[in-house]
LUMPA-826181 format. One record per residue (C-alpha): residue in one letter; chain; z, y, x. Coordinates in steps of 0.2 Angstrom, whole numbers, m for minus. Last residue first. Layout:
REM residues N
+------+-------+-------+-------+-------+
| zagu | marba |     z |     y |     x |
+------+-------+-------+-------+-------+
|    a |     A |     Z |     Y |     X |
...
+------+-------+-------+-------+-------+
This chain:
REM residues 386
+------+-------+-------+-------+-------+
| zagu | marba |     z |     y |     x |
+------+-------+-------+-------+-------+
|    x |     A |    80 |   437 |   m64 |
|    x |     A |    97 |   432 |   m56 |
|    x |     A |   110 |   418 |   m63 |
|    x |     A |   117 |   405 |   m52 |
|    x |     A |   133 |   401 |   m62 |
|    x |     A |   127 |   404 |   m79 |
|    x |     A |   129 |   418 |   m91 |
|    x |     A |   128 |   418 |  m108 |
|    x |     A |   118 |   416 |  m124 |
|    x |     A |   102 |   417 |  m113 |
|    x |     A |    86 |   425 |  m116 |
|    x |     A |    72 |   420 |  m107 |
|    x |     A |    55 |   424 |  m100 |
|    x |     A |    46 |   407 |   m92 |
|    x |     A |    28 |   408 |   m86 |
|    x |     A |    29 |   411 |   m68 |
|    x |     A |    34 |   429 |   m73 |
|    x |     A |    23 |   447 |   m75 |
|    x |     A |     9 |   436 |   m82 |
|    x |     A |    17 |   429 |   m96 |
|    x |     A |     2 |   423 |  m105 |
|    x |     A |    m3 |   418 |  m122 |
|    x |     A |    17 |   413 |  m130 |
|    x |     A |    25 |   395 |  m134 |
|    x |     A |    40 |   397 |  m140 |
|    x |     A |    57 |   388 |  m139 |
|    x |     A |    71 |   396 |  m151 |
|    x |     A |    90 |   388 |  m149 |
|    x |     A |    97 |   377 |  m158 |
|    x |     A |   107 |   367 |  m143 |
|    x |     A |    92 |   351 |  m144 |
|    x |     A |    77 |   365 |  m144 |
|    x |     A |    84 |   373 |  m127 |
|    x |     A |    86 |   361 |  m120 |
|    x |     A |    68 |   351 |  m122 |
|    x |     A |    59 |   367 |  m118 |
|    x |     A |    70 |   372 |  m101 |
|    x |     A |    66 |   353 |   m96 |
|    x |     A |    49 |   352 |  m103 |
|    x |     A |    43 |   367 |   m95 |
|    x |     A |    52 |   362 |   m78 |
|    x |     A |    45 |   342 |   m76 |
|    x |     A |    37 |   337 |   m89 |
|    x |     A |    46 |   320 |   m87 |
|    x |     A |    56 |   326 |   m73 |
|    x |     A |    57 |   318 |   m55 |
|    x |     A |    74 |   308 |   m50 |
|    x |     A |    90 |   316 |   m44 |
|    x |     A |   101 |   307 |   m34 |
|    x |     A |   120 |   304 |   m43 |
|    x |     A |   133 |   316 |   m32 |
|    x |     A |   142 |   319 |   m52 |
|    x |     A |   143 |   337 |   m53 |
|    x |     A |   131 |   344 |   m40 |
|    x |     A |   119 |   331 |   m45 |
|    x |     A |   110 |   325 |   m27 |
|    x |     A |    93 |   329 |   m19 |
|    x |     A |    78 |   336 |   m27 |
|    x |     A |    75 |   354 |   m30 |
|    x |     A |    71 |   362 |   m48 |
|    x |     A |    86 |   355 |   m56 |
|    x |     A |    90 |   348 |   m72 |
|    x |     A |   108 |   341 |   m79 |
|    x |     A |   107 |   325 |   m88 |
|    x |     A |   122 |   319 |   m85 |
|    x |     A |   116 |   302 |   m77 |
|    x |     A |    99 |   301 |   m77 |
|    x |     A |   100 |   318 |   m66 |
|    x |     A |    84 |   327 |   m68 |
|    x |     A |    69 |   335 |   m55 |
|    x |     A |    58 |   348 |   m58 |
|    x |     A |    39 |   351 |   m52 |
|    x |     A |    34 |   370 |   m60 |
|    x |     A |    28 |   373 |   m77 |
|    x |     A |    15 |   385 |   m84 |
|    x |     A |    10 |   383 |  m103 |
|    x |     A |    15 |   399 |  m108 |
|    x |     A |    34 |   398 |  m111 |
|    x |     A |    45 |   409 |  m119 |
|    x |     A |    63 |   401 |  m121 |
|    x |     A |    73 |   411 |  m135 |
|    x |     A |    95 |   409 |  m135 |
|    x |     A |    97 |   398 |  m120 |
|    x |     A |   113 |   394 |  m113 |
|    x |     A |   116 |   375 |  m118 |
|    x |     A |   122 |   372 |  m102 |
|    x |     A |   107 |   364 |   m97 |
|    x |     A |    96 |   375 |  m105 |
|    x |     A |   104 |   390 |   m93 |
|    x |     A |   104 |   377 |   m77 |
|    x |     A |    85 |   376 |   m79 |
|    x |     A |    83 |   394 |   m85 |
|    x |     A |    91 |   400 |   m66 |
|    x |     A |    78 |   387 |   m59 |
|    x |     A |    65 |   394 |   m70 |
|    x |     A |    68 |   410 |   m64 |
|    x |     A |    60 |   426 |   m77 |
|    x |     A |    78 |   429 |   m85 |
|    x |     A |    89 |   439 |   m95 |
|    x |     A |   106 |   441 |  m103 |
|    x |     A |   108 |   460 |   m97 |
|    x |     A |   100 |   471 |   m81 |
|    x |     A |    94 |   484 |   m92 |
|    x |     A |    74 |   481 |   m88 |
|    x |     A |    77 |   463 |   m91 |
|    x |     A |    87 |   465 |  m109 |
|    x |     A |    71 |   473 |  m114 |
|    x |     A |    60 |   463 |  m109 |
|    x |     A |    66 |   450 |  m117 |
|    x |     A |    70 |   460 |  m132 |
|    x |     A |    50 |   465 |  m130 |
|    x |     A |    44 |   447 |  m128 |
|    x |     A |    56 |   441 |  m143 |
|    x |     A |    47 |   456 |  m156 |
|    x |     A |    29 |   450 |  m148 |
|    x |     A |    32 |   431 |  m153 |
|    x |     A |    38 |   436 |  m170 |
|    x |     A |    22 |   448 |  m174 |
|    x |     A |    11 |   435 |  m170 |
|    x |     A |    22 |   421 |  m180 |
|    x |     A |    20 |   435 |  m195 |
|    x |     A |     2 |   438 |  m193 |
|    x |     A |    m1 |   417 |  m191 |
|    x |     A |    10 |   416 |  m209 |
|    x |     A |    m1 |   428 |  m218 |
|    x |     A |   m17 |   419 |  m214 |
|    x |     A |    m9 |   403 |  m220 |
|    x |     A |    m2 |   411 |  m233 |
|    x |     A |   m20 |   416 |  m238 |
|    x |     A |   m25 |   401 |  m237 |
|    x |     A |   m13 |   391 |  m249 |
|    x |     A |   m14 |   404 |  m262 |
|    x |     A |   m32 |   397 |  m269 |
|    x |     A |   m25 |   380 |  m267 |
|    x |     A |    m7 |   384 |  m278 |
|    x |     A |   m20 |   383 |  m293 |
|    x |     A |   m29 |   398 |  m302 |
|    x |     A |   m24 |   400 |  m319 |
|    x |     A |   m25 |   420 |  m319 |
|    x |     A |   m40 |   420 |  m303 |
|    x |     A |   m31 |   427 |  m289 |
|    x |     A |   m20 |   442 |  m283 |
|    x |     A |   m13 |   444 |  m266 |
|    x |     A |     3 |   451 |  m260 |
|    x |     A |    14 |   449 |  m243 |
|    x |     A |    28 |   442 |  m232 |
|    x |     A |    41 |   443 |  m243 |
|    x |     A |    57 |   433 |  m236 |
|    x |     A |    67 |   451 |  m236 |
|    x |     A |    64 |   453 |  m254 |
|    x |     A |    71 |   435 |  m258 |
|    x |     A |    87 |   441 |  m246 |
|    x |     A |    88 |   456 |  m256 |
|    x |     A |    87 |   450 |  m273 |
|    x |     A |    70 |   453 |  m283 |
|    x |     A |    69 |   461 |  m298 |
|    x |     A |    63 |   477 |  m288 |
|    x |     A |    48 |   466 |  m283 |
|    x |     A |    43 |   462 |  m301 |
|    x |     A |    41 |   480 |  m306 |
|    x |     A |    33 |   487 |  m293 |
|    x |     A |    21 |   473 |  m291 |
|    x |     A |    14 |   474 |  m309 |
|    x |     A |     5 |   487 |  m305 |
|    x |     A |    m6 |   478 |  m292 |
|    x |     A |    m7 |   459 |  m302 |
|    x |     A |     3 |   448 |  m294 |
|    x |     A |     1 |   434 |  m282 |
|    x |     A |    15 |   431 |  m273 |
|    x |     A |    20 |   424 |  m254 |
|    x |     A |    37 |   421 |  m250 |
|    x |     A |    43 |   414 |  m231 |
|    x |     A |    59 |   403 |  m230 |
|    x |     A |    69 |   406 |  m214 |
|    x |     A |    85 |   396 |  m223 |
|    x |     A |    95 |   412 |  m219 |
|    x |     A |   100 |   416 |  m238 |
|    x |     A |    93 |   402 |  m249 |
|    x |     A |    73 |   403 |  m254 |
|    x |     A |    73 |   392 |  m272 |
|    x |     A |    88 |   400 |  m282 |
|    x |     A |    83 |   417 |  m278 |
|    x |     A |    66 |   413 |  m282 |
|    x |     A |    70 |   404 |  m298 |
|    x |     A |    78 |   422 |  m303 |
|    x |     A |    65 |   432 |  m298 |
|    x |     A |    54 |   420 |  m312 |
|    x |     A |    67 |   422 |  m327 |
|    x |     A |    68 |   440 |  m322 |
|    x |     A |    49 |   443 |  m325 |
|    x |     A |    49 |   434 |  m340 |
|    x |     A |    64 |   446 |  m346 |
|    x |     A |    52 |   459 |  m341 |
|    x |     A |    36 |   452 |  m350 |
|    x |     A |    47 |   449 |  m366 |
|    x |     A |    54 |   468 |  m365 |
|    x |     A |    35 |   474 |  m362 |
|    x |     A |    30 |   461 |  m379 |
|    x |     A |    40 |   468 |  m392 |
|    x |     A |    38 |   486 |  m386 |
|    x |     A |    20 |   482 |  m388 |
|    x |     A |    22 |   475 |  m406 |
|    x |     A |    34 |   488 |  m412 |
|    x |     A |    21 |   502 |  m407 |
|    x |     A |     7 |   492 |  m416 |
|    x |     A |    17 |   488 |  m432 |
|    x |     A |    25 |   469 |  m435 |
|    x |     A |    25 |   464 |  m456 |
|    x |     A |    14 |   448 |  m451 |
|    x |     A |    20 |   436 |  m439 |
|    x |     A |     9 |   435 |  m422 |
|    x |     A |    24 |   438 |  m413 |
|    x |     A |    29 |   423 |  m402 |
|    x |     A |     8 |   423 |  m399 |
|    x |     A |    10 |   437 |  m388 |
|    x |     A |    22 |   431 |  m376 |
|    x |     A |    10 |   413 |  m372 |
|    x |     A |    21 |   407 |  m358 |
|    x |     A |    19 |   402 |  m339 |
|    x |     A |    36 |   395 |  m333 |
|    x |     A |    29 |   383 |  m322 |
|    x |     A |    42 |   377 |  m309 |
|    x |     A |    42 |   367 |  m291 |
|    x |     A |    26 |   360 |  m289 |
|    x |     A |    23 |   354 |  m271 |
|    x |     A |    10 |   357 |  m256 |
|    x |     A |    11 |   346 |  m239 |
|    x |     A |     2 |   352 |  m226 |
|    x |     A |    20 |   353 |  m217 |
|    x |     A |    27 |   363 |  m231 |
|    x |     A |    19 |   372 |  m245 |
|    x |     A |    35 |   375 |  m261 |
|    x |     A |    24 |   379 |  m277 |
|    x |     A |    33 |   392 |  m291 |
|    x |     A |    22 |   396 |  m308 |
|    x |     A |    26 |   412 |  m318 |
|    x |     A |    13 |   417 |  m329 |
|    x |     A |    13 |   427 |  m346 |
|    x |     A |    15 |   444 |  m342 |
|    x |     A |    10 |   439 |  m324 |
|    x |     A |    16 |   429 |  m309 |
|    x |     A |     7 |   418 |  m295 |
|    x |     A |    21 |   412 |  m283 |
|    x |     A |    20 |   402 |  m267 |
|    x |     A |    35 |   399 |  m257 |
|    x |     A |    33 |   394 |  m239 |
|    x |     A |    44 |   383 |  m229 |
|    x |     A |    39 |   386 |  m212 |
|    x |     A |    33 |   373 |  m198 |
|    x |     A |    21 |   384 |  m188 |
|    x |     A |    34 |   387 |  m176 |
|    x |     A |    35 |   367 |  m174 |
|    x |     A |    17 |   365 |  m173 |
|    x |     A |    12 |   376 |  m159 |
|    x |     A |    27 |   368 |  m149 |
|    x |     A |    24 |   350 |  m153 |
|    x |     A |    16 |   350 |  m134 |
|    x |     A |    35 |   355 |  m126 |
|    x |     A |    42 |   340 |  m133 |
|    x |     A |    41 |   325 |  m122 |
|    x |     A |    54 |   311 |  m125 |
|    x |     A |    66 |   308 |  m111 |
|    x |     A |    71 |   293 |  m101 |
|    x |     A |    52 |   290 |   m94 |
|    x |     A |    33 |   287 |  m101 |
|    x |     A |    21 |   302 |  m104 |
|    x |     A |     3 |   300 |  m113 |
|    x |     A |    m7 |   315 |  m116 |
|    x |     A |   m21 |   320 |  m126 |
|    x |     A |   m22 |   339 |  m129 |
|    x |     A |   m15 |   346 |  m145 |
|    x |     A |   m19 |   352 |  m161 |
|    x |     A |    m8 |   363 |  m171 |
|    x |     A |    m3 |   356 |  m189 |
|    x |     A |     3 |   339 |  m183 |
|    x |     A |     7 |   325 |  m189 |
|    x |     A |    23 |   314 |  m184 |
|    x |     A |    23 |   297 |  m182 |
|    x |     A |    42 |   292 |  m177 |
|    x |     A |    46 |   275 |  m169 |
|    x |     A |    63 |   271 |  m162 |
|    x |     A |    70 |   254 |  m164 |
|    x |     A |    81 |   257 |  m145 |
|    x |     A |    71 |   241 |  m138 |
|    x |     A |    55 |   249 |  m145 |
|    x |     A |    57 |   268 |  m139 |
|    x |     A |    41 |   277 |  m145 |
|    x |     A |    37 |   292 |  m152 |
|    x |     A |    17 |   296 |  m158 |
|    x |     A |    11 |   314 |  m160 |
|    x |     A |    m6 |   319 |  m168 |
|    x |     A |   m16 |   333 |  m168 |
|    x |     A |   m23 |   345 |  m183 |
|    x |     A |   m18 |   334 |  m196 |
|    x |     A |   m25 |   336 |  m215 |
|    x |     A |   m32 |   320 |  m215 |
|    x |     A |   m30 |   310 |  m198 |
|    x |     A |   m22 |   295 |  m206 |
|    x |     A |   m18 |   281 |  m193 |
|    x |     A |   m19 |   263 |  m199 |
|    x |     A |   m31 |   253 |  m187 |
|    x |     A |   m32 |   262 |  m170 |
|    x |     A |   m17 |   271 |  m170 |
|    x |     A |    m7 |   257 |  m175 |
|    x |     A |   m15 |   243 |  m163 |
|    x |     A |   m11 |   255 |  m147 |
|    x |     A |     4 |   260 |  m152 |
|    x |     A |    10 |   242 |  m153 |
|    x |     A |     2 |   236 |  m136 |
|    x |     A |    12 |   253 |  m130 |
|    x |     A |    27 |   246 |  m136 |
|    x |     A |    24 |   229 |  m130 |
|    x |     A |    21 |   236 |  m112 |
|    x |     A |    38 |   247 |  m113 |
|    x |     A |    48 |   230 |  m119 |
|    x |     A |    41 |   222 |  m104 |
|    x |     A |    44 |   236 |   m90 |
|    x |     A |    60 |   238 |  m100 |
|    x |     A |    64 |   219 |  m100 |
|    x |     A |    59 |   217 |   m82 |
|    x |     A |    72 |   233 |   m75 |
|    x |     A |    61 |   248 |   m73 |
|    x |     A |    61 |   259 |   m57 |
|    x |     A |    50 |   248 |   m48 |
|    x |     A |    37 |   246 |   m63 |
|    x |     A |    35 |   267 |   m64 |
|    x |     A |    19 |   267 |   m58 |
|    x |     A |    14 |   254 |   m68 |
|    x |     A |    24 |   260 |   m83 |
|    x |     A |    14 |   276 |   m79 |
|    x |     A |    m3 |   268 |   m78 |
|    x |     A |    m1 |   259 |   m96 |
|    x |     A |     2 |   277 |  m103 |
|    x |     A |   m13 |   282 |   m97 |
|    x |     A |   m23 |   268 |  m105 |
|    x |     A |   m14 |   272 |  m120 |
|    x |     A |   m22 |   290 |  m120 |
|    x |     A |   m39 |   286 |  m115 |
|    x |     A |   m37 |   270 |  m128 |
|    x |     A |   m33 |   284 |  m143 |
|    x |     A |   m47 |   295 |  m135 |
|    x |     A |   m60 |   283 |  m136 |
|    x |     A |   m56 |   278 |  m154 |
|    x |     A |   m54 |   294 |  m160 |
|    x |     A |   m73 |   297 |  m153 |
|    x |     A |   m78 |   280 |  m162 |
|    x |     A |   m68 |   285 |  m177 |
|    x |     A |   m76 |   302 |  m180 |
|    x |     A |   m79 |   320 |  m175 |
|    x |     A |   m64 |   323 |  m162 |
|    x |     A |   m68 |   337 |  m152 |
|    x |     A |   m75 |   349 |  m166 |
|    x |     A |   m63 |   338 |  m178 |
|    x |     A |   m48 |   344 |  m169 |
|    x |     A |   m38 |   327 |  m168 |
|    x |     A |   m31 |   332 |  m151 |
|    x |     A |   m19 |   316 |  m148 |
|    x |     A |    m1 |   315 |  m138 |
|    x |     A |     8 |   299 |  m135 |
|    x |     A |    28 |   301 |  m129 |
|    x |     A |    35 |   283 |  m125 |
|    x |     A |    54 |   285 |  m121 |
|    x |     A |    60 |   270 |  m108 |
|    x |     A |    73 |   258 |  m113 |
|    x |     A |    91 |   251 |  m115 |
|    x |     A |   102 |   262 |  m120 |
|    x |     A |    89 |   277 |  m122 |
|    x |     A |    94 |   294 |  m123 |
|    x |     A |    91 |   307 |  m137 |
|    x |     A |    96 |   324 |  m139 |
|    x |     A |    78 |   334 |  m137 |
|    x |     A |    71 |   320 |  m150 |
|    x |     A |    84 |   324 |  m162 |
|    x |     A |    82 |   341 |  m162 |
|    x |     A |    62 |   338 |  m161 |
|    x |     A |    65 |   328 |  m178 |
|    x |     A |    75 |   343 |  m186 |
|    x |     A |    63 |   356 |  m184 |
|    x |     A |    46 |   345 |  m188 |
|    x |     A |    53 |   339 |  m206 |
|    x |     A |    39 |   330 |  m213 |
|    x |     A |    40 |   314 |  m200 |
|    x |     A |    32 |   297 |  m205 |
|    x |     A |    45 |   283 |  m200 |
|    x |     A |    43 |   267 |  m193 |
|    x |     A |    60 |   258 |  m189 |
+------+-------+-------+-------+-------+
C-alpha cells in the first residue's frame, strides 16, 4: 500500500521491527541537495544510479533468493524505478527515502529533511541508519506570536506548517464607549491584555503535553516576555527553546526560520549532553561501551539506551532466524542457525536495534577516542567490556 510518511519516529520503529514473510526489504536512498542535484536530468541520473545498484544486489544475492523473491524483488525495483522518475515531489525535501517489500505490500515514501547520499540496499532488513539526521530533526515545534491583542498558535512538523488557533483581538475597540476616563481606560485594557495573555498560555498547555518532546518558540515583544512566560506552566516553560519578535501580523514563515536555527542549537547541545553521560559512565566503570561487538549483543537484547555513531561501521553478521547480530561469522549461539553478512552490517545493526526497543540512535561528527560507537546501555549483557 503506498503511503507518504509525516511521522519519521514512529515509521523507523516499524521499519527497525519488521520482517518479511515472503520477500526481500528494498531500501533506496537519494541526495536531493539542490547543489548536487539541480534538476530533472541530474535527478534522473541519480535515480537510475541508485536502481541500477539495487539491480546488482539481487544479482548478487539471486542464489540466496527463492525465484519468486528474485522475481517479486525485480518488479519492485521496476516499480521504484518508474515512481521516482515520474511522480516524485522534491519540494521542500532534503533527500529522499523509498521502502520497499512488494510481496509483503509495503511501500513508504518518506521525505526527508537532512540530505543523504545515494544508496541502494536489498536483504531481510530495512536500512535505517541514513534517516538518522532526519529523525532527530523531526520535532514538533510550536510557534506563537503573542501581543496585547495577538495570540496566534502554528504546529511546524516534517516541513509541514499548520494553523492551530488565532486568538488576535482588537482590546481597545471593546471600550470605545463614551463616559470611560484615561486612568479607567488603561486599567481597562492591562487586565484585558492579561486575561488575553492567559487564554493564549493556556492553548499552550493544552497543545505541548508533558513528555511529548514538543519544542516552543514565541515571538513577543521584550517587556512583554516576563509577563507572559510566568503564565506559562512548567512543562510549556520547559519546552521553550527561545524568543524572537516579528513584524505584528507577520505569518508563521517569518518564525519558521528562526526555529529552525533554534532547533539545530538545541540538537547541538543534545548530542554534547549524551557524549559527556557517555563519557561519563565510561570513566566510572557503569553502563558503558566503546565495542561494537559488546553494542551488537546490547541492541540485540534490547540494551541500548543512546547509540552514538559517526558513520563508521565494522562487517557484521545476522542470524535470519532470531535475529541476533554478531560481529564474527559462524553459528547463532542460541538457535546453531549459520550466520549470514548484515545489511549495513554493525552501524546498522546497533542503529536498527536500538531504534525498534525506543531507544535514542544519534548520529554525531566524530568519535575519535572509539571505532565510532559510544553507548549507553539499560543493562548489562553477557559479554560486556568497554
Amino acid at each position: 500500500m503506498a503511503r507518504l510518511e509525516t511521522r519519521l519516529d514512529s515509521l523507523a520503529r516499524s521499519l527497525a521491527s519488521f520482517r518479511p514473510e515472503r520477500g526481500v526489504c528494498v531500501s533506496l536512498f537519494l541526495d536531493l541537495d539542490p547543489s548536487v542535484v539541480p534538476t530533472a536530468n541530474h535527478l534522473s541520473s541519480h535515480v537510475r544510479s541508485v536502481v541500477d545498484d539495487a539491480r546488482r544486489r539481487v544479482d548478487e544475492l539471486s542464489d540466496e533468493l527463492a525465484h519468486g523473491e528474485e522475481v517479486a524483488a525485480r518488479e519492485d525495483l521496476d516499480r521504484a524505478l518508474a515512481f521516482l522518475e515520474e511522480d516524485l515531489d522534491r519540494s521542500g525535501a532534503a533527500g529522499f527515502a523509498l521502502y520497499v517489500s512488494g510481496l509483503d505490500d509495503v511501500w513508504h515514501e518518506v521525505p526527508l529533511l537532512a540530505p543523504v547520499r545515494d544508496a541502494a540496499y536489498v536483504g531481510r532488513t530495512f536500512v535505517l541508519a541514513p534517516l538518522l539526521d532526519s529523525l532527530e530533526r523531526d520535532r514538533e515545534l510550536i510557534l506563537a506570536a503573542v501581543g496585547r491583542e495577538r495570540g496566534t498558535v502554528w504546529r511546524t512538523r516534517g516541513g509541514r506548517t499548520e494553523l492551530l488557533e488565532d486568538r488576535t483581538e482588537e482590546i481597545g475597540r471593546r471600550h470605545d464607549q463614551g463616559g470611560w476616563s484615561q486612568a479607567r481606560l488603561q486599567r481597562s485594557v492591562d487586565e484585558d491584555a492579561l486575561d488575553h495573555f492567559r487564554d493564549v498560555a493556556e492553548i499552550l498547555a493544552h497543545t505541548i503535553q508533558p513528555g511529548s518532546g514538543a519544542l516552543l518558540l514565541v515571538s513577543c515583544v521584550e517587556k512583554q516576555r516576563p509577563i507572559f512566560e510566568a503564565l506559562l506552566v512548567p512543562h510549556v516553560r520547559e519546552a521553550l527553546i527561545g524568543w524572537t519578535t516579528v513584524e505584528a501580523h507577520a505569518g508563521e514563515d517569518a518564525l519558521v526560520s528562526e526555529a529552525r536555527r533554534l532547533l539545530a542549537a538545541r540538537l547541538e547541545s543534545e548530542r554534547a549532553d549524551l557524549l559527556e553521560r557517555w563519557r561519563e559512565a565510561s570513566a566510572n566503570g557503569e553502563r558503558a561501551t566503546a565495542s561494537w561487538a559488546v553494542a551488537i549483543e546490547a541492541a540485540s537484547d534490547g540494551a541500548v539506551d543512546v547509540a552514538l555513531v559517526d558513520g563508521r561501521s565494522l562487517e557484521a553478521w545476522i542470524c535470519p532466524t532470531c535475529h541476533r547480530g554478531s560481529l564474527t561469522p559462524g553459528s547463532c549461539p542460541l538457535d546453531a542457525t549459520e550466520l549470514v553478512a548484515a545489511t549495513g552490517g554493525a552501524l546498522e545493526l546497533v542503529v536498527r536495534g536500538t531504534i525498534a526497543t525506543a531507544g535514542q540512535a544519534r548520529r554525531v561528527e566524530e568519535l575519535p577516542e572509539t571505532d565510532g560507537i559510544a553507548a549507553l546501555l539499560r543493562f548489562p549483557v553477557s559479554g560486556r567490556r568497554r
